[in-house]
C-alpha positions in Angstrom: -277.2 269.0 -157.2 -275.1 270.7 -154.8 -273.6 273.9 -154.7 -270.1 274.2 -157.0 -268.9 275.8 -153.8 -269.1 272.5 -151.7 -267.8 270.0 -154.3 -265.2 271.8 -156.3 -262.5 271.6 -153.4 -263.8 268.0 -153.2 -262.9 267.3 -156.3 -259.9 269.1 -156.2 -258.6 266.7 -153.8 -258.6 263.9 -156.3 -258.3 265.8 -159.4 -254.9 267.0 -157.6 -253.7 263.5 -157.9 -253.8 262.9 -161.6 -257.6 262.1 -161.8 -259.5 262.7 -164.8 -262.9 264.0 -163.8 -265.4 262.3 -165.8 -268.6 264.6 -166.5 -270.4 263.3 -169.4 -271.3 259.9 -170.4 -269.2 259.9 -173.4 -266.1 260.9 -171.4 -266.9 257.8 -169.1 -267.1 254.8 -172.4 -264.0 256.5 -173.2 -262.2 256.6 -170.0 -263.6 252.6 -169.3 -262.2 251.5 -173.4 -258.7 252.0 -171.8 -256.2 249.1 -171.5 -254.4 248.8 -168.6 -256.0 249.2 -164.9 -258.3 252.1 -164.2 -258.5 253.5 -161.1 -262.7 254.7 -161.1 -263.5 256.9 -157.5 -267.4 257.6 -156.8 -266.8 260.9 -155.1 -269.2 262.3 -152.8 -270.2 265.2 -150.4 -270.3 262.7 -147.6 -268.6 262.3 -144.1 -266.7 258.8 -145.0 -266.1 260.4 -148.6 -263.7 263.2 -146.9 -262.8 261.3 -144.0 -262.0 258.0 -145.2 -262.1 257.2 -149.0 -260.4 260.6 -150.3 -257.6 260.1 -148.1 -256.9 256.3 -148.4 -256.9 256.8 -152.1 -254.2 259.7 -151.9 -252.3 257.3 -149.6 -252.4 254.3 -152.0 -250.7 256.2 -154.6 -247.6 256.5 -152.8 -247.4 252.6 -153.8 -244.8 251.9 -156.3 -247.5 249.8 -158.4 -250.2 251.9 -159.6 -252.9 251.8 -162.0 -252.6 253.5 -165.3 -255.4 254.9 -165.5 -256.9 257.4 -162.5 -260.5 259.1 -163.1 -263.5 260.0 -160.8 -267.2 260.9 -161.1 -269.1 263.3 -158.4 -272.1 261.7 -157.3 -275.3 264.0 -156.8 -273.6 266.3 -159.7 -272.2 264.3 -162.4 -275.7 262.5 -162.7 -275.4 260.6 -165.7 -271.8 259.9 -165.4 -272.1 258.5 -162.6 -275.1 256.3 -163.4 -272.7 254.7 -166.5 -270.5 254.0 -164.2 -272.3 252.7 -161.9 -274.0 250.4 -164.6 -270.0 248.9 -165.5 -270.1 248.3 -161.2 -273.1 245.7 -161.5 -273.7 243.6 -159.7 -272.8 245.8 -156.6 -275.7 248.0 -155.7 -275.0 251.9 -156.7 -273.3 253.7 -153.5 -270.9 256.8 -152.9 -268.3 257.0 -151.9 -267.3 253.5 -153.9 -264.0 252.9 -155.8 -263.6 250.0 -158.3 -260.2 249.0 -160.3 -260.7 248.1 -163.7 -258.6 245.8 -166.2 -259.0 246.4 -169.7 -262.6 247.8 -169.1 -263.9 244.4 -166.6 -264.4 245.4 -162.7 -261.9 243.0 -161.1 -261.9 244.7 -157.2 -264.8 247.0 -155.8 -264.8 248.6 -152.3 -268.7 249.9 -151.5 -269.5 252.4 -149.3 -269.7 249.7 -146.4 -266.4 248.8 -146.7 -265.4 252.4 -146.5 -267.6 254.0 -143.6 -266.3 253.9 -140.2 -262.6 252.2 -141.6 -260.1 254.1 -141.5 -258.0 255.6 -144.1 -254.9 253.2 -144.1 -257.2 249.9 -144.0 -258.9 251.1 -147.2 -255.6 251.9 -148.9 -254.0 248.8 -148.3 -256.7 247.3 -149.6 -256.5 249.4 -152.5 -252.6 248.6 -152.5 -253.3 244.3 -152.8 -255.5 245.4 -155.4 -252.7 246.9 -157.3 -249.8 244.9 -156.6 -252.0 241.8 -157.7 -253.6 243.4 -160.6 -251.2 246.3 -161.5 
């Protein structure tokens, strides 16, 4: 668990955009039941989190196709919320930061952690923005 000091702003960031921040189990089966696409950000304290995956996510948004739905879970806070989620991201092994697009409640695109560290910003959000113009 970190500090509420350290994540807060970090959370801010998406939360700023229209994200619902998912802290409890229930609120994630609820947020995942959805129809439409679900936007689903495993936010972290991390380098490439701040650097790379909060910012191409901001950027993506600025796409005229977007997903409905927009939430995120804080790994290393959010513990079990982010373990449900994690469970609806199998097969991919668990990382953070990781972002996944959801259509009525099935993963359909995932970006991992390696796909995120050390790419930068605007690679990641037009990968994010195929996902949606495909999907959306």
């Amino acid at each position: 668990m970190y500090p509420k000091e350290i994540y807060e702003p970090m959370k801010f960031e998406l939360t700023e955009l229209g994200f619902e921040d998912l802290v409890t189990p229930s609120e994630v089966e609820e947020a995942l039941k959805k129809s439409g696409t679900t936007l689903v950000v495993v936010n972290s304290v991390c380098g490439c989190a701040a650097a790379n995956a909060r910012p191409a996510v901001r950027i993506s948004l600025s796409n005229k196709v977007k997903p409905t739905n927009l939430v995120t879970v804080f790994a290393g806070v959010d513990g079990e919320a982010t373990e449900l989620v994690r469970s609806h991201m199998v097969p991919f092994p668990p990382s953070s930061p990781s972002i996944g697009l959801f259509k009525d409640g099935e993963l359909i695109h995932m970006i991992e952690r390696h796909h995120i560290e050390g790419r930068p910003a605007n690679v990641i959000a037009d990968n994010l923005i195929s996902a949606f113009n495909e999907h959306c």
